[in-house]
N, CA, C and O atoms as a Maestro MAE file, in Angstrom:
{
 s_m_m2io_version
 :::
 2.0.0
}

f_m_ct {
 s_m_title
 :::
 protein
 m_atom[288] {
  # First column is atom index #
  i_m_mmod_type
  r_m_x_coord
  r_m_y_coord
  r_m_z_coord
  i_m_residue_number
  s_m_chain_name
  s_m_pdb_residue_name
  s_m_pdb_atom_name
  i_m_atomic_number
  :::
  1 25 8.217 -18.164 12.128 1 A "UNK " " N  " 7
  2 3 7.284 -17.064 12.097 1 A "UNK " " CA " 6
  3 2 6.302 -17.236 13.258 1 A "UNK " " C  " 6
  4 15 5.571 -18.226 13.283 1 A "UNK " " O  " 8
  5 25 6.265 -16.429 14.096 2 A "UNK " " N  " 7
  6 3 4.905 -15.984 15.038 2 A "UNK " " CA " 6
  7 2 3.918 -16.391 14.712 2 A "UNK " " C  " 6
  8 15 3.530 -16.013 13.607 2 A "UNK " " O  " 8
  9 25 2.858 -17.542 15.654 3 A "UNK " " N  " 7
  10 3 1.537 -17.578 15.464 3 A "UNK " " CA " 6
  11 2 0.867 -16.031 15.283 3 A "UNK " " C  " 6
  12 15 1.293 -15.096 15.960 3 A "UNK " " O  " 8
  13 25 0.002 -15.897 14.505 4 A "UNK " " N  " 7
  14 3 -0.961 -14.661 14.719 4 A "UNK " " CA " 6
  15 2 -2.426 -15.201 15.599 4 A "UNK " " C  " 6
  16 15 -3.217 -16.125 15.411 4 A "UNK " " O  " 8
  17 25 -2.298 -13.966 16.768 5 A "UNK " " N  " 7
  18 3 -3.507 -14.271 17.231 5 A "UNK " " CA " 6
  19 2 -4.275 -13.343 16.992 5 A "UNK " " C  " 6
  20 15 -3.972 -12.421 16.234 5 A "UNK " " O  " 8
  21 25 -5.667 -13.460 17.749 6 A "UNK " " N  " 7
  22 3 -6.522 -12.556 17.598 6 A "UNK " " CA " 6
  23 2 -6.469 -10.947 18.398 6 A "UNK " " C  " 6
  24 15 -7.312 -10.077 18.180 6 A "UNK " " O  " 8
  25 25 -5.846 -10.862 18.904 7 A "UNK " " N  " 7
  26 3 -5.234 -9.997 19.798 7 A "UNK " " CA " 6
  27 2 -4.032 -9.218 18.385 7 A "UNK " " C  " 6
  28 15 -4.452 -8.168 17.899 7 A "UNK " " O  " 8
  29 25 -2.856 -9.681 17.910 8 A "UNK " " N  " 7
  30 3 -1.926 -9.297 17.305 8 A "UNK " " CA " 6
  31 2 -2.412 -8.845 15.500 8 A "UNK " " C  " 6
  32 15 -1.966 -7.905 14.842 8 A "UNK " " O  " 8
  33 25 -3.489 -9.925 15.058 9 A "UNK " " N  " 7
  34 3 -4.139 -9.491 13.538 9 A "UNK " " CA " 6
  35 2 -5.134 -8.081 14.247 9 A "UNK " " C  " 6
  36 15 -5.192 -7.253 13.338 9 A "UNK " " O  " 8
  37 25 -5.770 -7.633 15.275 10 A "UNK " " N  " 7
  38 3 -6.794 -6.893 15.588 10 A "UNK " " CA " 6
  39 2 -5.904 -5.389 15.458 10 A "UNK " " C  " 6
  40 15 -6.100 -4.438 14.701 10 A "UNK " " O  " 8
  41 25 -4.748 -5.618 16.627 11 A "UNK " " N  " 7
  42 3 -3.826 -4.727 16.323 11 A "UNK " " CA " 6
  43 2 -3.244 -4.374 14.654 11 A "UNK " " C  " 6
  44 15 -3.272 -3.202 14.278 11 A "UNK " " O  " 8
  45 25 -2.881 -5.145 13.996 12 A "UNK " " N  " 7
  46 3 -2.587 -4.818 12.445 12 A "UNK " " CA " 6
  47 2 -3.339 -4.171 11.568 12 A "UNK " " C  " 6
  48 15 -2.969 -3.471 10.626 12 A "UNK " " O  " 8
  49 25 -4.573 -4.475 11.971 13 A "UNK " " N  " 7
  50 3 -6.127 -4.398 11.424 13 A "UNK " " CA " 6
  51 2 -6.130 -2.490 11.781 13 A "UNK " " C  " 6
  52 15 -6.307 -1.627 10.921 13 A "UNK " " O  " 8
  53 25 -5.897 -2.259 13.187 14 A "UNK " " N  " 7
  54 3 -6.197 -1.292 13.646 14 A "UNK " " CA " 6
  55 2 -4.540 0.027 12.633 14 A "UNK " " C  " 6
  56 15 -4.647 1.054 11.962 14 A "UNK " " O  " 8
  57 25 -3.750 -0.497 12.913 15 A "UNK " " N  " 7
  58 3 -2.355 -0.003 12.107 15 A "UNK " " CA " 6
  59 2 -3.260 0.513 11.045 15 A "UNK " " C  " 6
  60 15 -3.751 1.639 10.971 15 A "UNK " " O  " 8
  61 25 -3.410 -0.565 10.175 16 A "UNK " " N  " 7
  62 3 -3.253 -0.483 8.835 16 A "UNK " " CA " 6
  63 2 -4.622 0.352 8.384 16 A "UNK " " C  " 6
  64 15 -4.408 0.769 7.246 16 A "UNK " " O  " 8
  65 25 -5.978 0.767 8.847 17 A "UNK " " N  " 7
  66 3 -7.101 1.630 9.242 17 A "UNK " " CA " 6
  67 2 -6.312 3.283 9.222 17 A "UNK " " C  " 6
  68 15 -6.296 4.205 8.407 17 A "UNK " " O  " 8
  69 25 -5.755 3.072 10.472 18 A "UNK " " N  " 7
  70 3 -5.501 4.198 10.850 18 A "UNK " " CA " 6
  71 2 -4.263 4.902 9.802 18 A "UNK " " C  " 6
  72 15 -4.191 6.096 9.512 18 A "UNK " " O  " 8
  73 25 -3.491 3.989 9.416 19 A "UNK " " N  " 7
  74 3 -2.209 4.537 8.439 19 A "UNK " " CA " 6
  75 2 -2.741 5.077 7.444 19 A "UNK " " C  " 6
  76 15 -2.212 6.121 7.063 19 A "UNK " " O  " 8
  77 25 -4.258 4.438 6.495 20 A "UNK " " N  " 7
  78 3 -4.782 4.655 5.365 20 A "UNK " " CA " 6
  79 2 -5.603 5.848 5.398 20 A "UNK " " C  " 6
  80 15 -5.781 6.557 4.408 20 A "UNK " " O  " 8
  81 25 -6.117 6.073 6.574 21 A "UNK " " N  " 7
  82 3 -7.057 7.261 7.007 21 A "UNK " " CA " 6
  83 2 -6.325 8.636 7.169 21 A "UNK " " C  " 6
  84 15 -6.808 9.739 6.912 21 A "UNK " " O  " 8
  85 25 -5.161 8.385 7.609 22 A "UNK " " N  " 7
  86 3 -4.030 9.103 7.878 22 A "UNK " " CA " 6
  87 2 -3.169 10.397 6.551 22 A "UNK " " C  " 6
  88 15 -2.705 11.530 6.422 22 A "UNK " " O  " 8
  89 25 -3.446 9.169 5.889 23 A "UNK " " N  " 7
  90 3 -2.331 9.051 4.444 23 A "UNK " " CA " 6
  91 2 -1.322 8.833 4.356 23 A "UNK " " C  " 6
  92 15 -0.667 8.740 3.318 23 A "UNK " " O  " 8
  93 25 -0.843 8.652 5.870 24 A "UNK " " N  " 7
  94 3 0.625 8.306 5.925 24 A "UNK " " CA " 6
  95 2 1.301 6.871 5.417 24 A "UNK " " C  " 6
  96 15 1.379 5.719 5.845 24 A "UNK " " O  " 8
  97 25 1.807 7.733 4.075 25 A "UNK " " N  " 7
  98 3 2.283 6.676 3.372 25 A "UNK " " CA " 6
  99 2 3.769 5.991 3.824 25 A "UNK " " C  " 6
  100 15 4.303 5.236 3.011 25 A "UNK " " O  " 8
  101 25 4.232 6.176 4.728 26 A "UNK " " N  " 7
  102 3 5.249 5.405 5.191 26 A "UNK " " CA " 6
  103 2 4.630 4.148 5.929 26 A "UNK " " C  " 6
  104 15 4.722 2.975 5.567 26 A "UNK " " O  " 8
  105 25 3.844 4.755 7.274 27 A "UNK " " N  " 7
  106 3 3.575 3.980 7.813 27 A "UNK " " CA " 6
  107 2 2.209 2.163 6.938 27 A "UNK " " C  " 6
  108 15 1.996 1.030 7.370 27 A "UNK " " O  " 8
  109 25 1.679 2.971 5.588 28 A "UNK " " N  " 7
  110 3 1.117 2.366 4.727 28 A "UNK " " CA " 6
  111 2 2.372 1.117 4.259 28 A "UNK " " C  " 6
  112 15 2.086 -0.057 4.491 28 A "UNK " " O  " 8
  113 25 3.363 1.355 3.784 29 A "UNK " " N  " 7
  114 3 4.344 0.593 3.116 29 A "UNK " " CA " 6
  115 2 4.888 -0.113 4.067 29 A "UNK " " C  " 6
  116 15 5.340 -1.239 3.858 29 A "UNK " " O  " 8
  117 25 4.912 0.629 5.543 30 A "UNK " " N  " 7
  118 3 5.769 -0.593 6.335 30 A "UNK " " CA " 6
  119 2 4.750 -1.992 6.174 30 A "UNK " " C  " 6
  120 15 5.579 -2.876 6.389 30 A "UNK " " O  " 8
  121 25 3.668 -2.580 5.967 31 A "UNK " " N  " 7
  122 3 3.089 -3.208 5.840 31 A "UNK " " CA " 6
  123 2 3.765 -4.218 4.497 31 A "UNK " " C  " 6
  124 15 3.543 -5.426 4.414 31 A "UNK " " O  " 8
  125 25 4.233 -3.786 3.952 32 A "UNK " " N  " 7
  126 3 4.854 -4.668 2.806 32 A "UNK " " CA " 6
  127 2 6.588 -5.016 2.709 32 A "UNK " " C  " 6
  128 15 7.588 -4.406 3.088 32 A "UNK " " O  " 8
  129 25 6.422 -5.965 2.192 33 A "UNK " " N  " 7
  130 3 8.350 -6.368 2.040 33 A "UNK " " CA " 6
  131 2 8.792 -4.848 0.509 33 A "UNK " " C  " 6
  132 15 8.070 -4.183 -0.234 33 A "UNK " " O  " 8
  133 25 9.953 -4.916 0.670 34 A "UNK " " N  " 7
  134 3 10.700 -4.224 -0.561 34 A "UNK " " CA " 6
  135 2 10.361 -4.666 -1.696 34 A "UNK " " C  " 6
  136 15 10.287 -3.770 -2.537 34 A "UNK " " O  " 8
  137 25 10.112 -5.739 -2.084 35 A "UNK " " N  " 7
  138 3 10.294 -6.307 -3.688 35 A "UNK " " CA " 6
  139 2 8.893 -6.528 -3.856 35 A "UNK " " C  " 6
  140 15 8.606 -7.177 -4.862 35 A "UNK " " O  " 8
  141 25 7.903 -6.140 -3.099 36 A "UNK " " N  " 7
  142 3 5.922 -6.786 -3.661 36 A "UNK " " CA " 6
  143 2 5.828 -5.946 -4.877 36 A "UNK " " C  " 6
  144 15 6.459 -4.979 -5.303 36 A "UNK " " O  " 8
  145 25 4.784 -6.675 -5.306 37 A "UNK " " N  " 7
  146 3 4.073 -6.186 -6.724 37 A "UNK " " CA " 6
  147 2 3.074 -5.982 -6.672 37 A "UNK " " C  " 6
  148 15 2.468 -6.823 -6.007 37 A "UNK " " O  " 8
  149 25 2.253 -4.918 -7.215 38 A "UNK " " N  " 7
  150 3 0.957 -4.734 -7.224 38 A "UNK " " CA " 6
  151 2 0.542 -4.859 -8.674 38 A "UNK " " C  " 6
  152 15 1.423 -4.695 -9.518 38 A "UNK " " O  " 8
  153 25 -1.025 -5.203 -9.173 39 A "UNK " " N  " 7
  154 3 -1.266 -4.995 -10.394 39 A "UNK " " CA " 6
  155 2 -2.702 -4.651 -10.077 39 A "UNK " " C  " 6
  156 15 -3.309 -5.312 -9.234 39 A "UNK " " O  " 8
  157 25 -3.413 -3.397 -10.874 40 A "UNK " " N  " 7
  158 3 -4.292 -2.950 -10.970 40 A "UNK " " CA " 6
  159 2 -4.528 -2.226 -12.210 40 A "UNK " " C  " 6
  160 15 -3.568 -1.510 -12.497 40 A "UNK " " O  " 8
  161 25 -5.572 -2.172 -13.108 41 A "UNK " " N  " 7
  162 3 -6.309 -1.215 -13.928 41 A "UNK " " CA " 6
  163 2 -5.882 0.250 -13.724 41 A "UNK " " C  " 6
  164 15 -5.309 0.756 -14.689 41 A "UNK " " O  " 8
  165 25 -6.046 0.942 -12.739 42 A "UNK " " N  " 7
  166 3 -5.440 2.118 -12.466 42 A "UNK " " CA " 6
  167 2 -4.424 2.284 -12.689 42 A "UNK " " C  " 6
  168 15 -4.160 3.364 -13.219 42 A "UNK " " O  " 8
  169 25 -3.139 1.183 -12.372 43 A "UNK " " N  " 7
  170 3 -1.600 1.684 -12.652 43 A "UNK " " CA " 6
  171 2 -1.631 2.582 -14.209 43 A "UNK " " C  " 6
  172 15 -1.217 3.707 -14.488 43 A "UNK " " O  " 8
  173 25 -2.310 1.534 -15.032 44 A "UNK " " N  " 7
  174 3 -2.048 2.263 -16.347 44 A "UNK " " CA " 6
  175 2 -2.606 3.452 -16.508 44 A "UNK " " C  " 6
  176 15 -1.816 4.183 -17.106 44 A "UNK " " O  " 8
  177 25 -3.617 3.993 -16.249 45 A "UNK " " N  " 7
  178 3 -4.257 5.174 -16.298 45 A "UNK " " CA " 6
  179 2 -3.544 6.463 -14.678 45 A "UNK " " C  " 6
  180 15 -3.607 7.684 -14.820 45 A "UNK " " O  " 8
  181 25 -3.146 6.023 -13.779 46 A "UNK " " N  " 7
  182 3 -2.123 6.678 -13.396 46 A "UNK " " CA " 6
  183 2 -0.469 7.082 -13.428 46 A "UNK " " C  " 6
  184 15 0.218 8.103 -13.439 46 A "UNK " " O  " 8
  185 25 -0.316 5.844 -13.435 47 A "UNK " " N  " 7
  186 3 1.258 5.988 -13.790 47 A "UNK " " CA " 6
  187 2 1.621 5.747 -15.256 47 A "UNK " " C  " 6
  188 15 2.724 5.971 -15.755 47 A "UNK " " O  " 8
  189 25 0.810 5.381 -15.722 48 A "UNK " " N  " 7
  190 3 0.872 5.241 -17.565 48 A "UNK " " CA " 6
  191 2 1.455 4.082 -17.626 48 A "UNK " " C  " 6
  192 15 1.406 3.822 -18.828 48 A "UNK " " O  " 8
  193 25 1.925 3.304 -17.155 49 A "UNK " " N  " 7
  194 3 2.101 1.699 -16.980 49 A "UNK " " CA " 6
  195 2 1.464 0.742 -17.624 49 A "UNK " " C  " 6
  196 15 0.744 -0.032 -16.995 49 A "UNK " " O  " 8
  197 25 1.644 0.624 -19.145 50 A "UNK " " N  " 7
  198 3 0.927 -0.417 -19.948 50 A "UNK " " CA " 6
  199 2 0.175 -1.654 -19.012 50 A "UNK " " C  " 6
  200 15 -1.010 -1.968 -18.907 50 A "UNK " " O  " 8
  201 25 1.097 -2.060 -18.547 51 A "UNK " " N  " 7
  202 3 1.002 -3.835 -17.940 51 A "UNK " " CA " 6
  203 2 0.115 -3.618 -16.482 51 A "UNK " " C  " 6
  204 15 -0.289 -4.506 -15.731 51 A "UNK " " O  " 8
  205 25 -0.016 -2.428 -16.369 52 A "UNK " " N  " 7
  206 3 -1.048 -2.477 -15.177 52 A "UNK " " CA " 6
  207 2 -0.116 -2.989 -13.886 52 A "UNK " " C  " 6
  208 15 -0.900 -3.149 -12.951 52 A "UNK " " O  " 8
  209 25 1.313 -3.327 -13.443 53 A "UNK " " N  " 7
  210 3 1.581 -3.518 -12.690 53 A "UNK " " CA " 6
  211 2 3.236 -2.929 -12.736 53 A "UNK " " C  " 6
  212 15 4.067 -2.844 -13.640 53 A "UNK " " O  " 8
  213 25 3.238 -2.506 -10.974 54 A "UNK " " N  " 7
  214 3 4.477 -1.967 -10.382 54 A "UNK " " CA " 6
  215 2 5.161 -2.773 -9.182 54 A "UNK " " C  " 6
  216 15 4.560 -2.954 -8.123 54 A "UNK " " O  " 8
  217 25 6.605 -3.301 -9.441 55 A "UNK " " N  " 7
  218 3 7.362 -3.721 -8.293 55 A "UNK " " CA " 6
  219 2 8.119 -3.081 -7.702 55 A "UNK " " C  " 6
  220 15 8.875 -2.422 -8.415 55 A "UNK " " O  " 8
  221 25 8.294 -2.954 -6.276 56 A "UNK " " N  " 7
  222 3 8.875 -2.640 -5.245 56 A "UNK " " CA " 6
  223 2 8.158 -1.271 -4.691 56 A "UNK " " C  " 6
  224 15 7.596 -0.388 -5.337 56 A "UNK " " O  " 8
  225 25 8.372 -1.394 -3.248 57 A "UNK " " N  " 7
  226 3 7.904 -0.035 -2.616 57 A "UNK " " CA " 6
  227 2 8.177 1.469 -3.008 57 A "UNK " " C  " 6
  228 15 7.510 2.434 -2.634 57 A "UNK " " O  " 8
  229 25 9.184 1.486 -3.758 58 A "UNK " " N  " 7
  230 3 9.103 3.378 -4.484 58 A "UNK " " CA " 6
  231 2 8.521 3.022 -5.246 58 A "UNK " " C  " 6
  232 15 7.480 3.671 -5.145 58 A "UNK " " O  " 8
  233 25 8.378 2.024 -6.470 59 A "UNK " " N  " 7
  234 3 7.442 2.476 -7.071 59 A "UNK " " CA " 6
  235 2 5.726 2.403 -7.307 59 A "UNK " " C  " 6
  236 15 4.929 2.956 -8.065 59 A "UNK " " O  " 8
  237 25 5.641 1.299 -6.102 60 A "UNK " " N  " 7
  238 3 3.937 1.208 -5.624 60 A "UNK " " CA " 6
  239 2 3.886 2.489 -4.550 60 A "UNK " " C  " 6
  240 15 2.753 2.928 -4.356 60 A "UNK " " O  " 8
  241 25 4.663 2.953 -4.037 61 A "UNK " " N  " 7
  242 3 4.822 4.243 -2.991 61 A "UNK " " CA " 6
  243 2 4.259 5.465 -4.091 61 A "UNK " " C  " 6
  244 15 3.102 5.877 -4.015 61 A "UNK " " O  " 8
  245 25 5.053 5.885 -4.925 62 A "UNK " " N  " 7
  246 3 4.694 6.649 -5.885 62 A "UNK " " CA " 6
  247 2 3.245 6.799 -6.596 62 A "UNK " " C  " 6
  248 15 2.555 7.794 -6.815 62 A "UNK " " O  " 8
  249 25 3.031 5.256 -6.904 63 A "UNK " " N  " 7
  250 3 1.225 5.343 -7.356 63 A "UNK " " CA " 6
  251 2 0.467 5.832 -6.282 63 A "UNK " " C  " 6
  252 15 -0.369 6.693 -6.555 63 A "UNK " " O  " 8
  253 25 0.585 5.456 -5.091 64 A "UNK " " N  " 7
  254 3 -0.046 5.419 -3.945 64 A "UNK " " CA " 6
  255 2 -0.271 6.808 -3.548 64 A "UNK " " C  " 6
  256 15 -1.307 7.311 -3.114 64 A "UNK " " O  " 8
  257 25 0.962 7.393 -3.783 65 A "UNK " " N  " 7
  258 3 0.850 8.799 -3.383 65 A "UNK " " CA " 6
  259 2 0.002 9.882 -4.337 65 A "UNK " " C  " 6
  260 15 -0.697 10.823 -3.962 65 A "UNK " " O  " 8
  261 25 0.302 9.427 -5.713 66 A "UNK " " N  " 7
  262 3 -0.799 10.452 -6.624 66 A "UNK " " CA " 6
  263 2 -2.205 9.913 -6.551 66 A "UNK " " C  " 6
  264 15 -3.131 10.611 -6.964 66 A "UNK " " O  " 8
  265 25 -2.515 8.190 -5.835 67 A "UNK " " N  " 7
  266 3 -3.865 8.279 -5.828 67 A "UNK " " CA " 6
  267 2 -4.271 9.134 -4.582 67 A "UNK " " C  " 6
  268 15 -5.258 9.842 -4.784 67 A "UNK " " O  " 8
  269 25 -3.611 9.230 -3.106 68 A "UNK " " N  " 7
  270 3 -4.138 9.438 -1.785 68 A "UNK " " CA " 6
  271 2 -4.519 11.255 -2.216 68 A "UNK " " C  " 6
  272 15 -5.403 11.932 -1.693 68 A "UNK " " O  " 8
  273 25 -3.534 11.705 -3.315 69 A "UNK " " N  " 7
  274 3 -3.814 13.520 -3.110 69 A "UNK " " CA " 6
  275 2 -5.292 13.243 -3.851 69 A "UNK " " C  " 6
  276 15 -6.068 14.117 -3.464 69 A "UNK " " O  " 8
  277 25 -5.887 12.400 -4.705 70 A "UNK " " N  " 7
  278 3 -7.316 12.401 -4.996 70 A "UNK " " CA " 6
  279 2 -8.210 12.062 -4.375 70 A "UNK " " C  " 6
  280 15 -9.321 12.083 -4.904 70 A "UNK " " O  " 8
  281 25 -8.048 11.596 -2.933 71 A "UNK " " N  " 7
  282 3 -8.872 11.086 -2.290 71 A "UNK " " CA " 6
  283 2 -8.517 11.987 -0.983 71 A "UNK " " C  " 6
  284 15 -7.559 11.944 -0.211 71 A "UNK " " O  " 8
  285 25 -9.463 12.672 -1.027 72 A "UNK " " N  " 7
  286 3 -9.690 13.061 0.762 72 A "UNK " " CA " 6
  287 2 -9.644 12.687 1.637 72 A "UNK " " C  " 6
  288 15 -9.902 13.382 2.619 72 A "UNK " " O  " 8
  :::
 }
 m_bond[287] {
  # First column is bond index #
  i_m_from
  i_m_to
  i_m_order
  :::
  1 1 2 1
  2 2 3 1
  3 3 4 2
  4 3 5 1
  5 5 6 1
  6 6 7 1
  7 7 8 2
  8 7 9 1
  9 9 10 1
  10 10 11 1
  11 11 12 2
  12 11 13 1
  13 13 14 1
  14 14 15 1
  15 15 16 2
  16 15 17 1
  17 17 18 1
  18 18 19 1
  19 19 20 2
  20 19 21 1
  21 21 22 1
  22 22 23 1
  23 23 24 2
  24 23 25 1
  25 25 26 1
  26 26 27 1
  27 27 28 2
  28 27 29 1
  29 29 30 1
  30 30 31 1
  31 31 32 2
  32 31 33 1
  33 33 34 1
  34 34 35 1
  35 35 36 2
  36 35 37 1
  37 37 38 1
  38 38 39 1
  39 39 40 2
  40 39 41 1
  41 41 42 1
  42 42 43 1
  43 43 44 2
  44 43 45 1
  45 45 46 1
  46 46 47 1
  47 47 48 2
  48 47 49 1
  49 49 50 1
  50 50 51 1
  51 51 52 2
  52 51 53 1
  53 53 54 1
  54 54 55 1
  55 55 56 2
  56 55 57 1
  57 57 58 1
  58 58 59 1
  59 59 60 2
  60 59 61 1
  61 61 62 1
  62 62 63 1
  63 63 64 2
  64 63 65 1
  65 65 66 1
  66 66 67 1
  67 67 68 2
  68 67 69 1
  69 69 70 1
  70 70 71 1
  71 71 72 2
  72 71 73 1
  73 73 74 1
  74 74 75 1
  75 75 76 2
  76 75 77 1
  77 77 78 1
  78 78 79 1
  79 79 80 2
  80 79 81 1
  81 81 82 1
  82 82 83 1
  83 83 84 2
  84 83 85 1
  85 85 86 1
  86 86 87 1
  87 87 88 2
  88 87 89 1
  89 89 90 1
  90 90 91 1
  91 91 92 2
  92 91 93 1
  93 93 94 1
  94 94 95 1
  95 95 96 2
  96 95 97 1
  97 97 98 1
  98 98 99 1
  99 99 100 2
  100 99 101 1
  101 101 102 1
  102 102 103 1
  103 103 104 2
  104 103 105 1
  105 105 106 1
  106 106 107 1
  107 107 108 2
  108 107 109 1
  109 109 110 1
  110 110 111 1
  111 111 112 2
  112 111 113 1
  113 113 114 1
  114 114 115 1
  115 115 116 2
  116 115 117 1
  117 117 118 1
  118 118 119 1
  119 119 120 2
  120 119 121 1
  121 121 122 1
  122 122 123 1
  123 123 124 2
  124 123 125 1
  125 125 126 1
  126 126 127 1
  127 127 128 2
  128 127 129 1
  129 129 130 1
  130 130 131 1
  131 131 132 2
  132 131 133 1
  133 133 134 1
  134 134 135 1
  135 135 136 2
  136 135 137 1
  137 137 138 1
  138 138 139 1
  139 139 140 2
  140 139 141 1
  141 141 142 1
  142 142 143 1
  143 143 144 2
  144 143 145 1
  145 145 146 1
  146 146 147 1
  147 147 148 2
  148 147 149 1
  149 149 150 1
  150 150 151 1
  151 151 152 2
  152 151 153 1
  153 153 154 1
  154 154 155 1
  155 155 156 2
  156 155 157 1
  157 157 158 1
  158 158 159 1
  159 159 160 2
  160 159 161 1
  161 161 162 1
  162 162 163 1
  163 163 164 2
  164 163 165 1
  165 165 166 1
  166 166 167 1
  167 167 168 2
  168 167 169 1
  169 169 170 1
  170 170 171 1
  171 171 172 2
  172 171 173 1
  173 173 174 1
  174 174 175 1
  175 175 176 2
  176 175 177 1
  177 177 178 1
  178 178 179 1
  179 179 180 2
  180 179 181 1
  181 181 182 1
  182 182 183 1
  183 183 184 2
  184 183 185 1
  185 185 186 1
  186 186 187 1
  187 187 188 2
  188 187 189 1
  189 189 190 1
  190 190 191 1
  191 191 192 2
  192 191 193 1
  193 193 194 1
  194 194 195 1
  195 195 196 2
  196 195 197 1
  197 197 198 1
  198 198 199 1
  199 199 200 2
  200 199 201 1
  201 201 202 1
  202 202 203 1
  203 203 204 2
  204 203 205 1
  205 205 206 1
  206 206 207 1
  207 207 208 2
  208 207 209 1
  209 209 210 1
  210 210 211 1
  211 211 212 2
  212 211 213 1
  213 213 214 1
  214 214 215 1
  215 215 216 2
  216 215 217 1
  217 217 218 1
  218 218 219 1
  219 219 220 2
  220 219 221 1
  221 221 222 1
  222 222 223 1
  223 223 224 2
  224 223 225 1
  225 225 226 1
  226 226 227 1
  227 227 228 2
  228 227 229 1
  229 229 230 1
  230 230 231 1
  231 231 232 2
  232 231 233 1
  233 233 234 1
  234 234 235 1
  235 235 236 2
  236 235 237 1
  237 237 238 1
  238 238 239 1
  239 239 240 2
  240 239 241 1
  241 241 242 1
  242 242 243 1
  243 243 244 2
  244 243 245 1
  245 245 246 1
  246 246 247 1
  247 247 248 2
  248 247 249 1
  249 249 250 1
  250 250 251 1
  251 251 252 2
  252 251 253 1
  253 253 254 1
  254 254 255 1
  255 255 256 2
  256 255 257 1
  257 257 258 1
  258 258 259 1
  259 259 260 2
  260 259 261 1
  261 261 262 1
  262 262 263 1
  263 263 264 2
  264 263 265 1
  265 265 266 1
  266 266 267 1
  267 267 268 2
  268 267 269 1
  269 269 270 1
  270 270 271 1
  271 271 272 2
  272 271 273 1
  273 273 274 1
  274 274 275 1
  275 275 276 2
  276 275 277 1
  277 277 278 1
  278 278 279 1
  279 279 280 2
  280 279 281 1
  281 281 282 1
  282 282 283 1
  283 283 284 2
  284 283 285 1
  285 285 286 1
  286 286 287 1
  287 287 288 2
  :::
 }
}
């Protein structure tokens, strides 16, 4: 794996700003592998997800997307 420098995290930094501001949720997910997990309080009250947590990118893609239409 690639050292990260300060030059290459500044750039990521700047990606990952601009993807979220964007809403562009593709470019949001390229940031993650296929199989991550998220767990948050919200899953359950959005996706109705007892356990508060979702694996893999469609289905953290999916939460992601009904939170971004609530947020301007």
């Amino acid at each position: 794996m690639p050292m990260v420098t300060q030059e290459s995290a500044l750039k990521f930094a700047q990606h990952w700003v601009e993807s979220w501001n964007s809403h562009d949720l593709e470019n949001i997910l390229s940031h993650y592998s296929d199989d991550f997990e998220m767990t948050t309080l919200f899953i359950v009250s959005i996706m109705n997800e007892p356990s508060g947590t979702l694996r893999g990118k469609d289905k953290v893609g999916s939460y992601w997307s009904n939170a971004l239409k609530k947020i301007p």
